[in-house]
N, C-alpha and C positions, 0 to 999 in steps of 0.2 A: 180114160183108158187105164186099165190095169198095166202091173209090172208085167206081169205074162203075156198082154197081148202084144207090147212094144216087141219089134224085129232084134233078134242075137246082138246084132254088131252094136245098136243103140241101147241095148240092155245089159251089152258089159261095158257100155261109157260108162252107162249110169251106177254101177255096181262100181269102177274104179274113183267116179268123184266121191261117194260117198265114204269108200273109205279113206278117199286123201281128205276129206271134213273130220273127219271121227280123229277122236285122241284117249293115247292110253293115258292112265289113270292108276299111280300108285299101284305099278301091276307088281307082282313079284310070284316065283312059280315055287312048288313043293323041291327044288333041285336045285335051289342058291343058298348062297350065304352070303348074310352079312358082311361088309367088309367096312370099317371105319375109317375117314380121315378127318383128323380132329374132330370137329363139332359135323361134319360128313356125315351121313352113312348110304349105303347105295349095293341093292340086294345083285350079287354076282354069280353066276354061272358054278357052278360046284369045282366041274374041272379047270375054269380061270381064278378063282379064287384060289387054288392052293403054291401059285407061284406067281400070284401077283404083289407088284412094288407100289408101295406108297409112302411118300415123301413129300415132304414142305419144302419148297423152294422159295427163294427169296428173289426179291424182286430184281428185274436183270434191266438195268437201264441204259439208255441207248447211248451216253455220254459221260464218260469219269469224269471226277471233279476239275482237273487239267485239262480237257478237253471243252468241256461247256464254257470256262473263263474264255478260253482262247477261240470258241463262236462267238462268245459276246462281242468281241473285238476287233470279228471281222467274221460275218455271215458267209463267207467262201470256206470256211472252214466245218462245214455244217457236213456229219457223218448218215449214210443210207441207213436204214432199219433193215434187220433181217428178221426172218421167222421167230427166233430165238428171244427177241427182246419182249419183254411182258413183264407186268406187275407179279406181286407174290403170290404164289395159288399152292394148291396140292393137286397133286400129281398121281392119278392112279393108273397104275399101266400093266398090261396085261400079255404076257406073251404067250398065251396056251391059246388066244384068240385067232393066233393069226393062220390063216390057210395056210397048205402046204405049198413050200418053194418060195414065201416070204418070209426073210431074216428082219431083224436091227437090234440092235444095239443099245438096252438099256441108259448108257451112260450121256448117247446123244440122241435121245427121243425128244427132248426141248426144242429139239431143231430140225425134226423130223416131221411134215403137216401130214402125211396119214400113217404113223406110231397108231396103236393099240393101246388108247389112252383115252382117261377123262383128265380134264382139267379145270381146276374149279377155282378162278381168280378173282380177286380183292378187287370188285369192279373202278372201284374210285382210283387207283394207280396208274389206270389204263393211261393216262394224259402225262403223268410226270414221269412213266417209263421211256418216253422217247425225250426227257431231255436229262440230267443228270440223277435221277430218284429222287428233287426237291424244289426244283423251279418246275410252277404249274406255267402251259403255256394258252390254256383255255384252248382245246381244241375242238371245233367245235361236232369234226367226226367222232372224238373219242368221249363226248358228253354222254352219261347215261341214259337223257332221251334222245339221245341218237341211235345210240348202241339197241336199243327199244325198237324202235322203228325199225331199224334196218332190219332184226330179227323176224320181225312181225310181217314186216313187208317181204319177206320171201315165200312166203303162202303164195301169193299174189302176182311176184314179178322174179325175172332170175338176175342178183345183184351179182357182179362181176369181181365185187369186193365184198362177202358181208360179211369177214370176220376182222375182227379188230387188229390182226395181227400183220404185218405188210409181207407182202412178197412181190418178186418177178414174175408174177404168174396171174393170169385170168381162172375162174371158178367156170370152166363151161359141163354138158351132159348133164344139166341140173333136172332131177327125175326122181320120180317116186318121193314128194313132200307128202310131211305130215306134223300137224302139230301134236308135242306132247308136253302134257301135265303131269308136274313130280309135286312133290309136297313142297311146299315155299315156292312155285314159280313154274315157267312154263317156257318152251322151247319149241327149235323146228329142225326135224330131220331131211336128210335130202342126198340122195346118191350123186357123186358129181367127180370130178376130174380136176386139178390146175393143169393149164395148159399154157405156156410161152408163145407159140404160135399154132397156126393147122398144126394137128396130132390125130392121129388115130385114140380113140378110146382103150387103154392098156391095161391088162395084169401086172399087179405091183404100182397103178397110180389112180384106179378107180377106187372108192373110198366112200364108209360112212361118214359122213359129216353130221352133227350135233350142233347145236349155236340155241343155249338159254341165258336164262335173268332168273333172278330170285325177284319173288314180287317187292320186297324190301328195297332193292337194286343195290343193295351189297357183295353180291356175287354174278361172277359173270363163267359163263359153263363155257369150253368147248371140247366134246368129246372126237375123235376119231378112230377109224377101222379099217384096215384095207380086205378089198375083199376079192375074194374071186368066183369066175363063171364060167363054165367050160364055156369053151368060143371065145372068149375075151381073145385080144391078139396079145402077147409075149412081146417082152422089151424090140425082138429082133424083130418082127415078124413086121412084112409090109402090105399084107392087105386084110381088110374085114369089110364084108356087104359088100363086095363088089369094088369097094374103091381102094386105092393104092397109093404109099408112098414113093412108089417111080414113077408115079403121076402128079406128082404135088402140086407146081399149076393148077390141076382140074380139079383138087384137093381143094386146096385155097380160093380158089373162086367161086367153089359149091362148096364150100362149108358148114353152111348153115342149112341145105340140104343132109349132108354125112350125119350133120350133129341131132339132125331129128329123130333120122333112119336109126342111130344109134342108139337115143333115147327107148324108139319103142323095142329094139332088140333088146333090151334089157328090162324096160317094164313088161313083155312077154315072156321072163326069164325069172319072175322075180322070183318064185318058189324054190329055186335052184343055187339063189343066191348064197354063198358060204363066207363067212358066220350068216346065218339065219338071220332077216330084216325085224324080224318079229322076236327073235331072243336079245336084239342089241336095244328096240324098243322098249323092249319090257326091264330091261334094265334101267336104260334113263329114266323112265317112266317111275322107277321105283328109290329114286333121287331123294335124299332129305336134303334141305336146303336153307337153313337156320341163318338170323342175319351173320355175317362175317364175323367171328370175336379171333382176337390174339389172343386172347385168356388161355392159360393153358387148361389141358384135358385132364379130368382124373383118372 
């Protein structure tokens, strides 16, 4: 049987798996420019390019040196990870990206999980950033063939945790994947939400999400984008598709009902989507990704 003869509804399945198989490829369009971070480079949007920030940050560890002595000596003293803690990476961040009616704050984008940023980390720190930046504790989520897997495995399944970074929060509305290939390595995109508990899907917390590897496993990528869509519900707002936050009970008990209905309302939206799914693509997509050096830049 032909593409043409299959029924509508089975013929846009089939037109959506194949584009969630297919991966961009070193794309870059006639309307970016170059932008460098150190040994970086990563083709950007014209009008984000001209007031975007790039910085090296150094590695933010989850225990001062007076701290880690005084866990050693008693494991009750042991501090939570926040968003914030992460090895040394650079930092590209973009504030022309963001839709209308979402702010932040340059200064604490580090601690912001959907800021208008790539972030491109010294994959090996990932393990000695959550104890003082110099005792390794062999962990064994933060292994590089962990970091692998779990990347790779979200094609396939929705991880609840898949980025390296910790938070108080679940990854749910995971929707519209796609892998994509940058020059040195390969990644997977995915619309999605952190969520505490039932939540409505909202403006100002639905987001692109980003999560690569340099094939080398010297770098470890996370980009994010918040985005918006007409319909999406507003921080205030208590109902989308029918269901309701003065209903929360019925909320939380169907939730994984909501979180479907929600899915496909936004994979039927996708063209609508602002920033453009297909311009933050072609960005990643056009990624240089050289193994990690300190070395400095000429």
């Amino acid at each position: 049987m032909s593409l043409l003869q299959i029924p509508m509804s089975r013929r846009k399945l089939i037109k959506w798996a194949l584009a969630g198989a297919a991966s961009y490829s070193h794309a870059q369009t006639s309307a970016s420019k170059v932008l460098q971070a150190g040994p970086f480079t990563v083709a950007v949007p014209s009008e984000w390019f001209k007031t975007a920030i790039v910085e090296n940050i150094p590695l933010r560890s989850l225990y001062s040196t007076a701290a880690w002595k005084k866990y050693q000596g008693d494991k009750r003293n042991s501090l939570k990870a926040d968003y914030g803690i992460r090895p040394q990476h650079w930092a590209l961040r973009f504030s022309a990206a963001l839709p209308k009616g979402i702010l932040f704050d340059p200064k604490s984008a580090g601690d912001d999980e959907t800021a208008p940023q790539i972030l491109i980390h010294k994959a090996a720190q990932w393990d000695v950033a959550l104890t003082d930046g110099v005792h390794e504790t062999i962990s064994h989520d933060l292994s590089l063939q962990s970091l692998r897997k779990s990347m790779d495995g979200m094609l396939t399944k929705d991880d609840h945790h898949p980025s390296p970074v910790l938070m108080d929060a679940s990854l749910y509305f995971q929707c519209l994947k796609r892998r994509i290939e940058f020059k040195g390595g390969h990644g997977v995109r995915l619309v999605a939400q952190w969520t505490i508990e039932p939540e409505l899907m909202r403006f100002k917390s639905l987001h692109y999400l980003f999560l690569g590897m340099s094939d080398d496993g010297s770098c470890q990528i996370i980009a994010t984008f918040p985005l918006s869509l007409e319909g999406l519900p507003s921080p205030d707002d208590k109902e989308h598709l029918g269901w309701s936050m003065n209903r929360y009970g019925e909320l939380s008990k169907s939730f994984n009902r909501y979180e479907a209905e929600a899915k496909r309302w936004v994979e039927a939206r996708v063209e609508k989507i602002n920033p453009s799914l297909n311009a933050l693509d072609a960005m990643m997509g056009s990624l240089v990704a050289p193994r990690w050096t300190n070395k400095p830049q000429p």
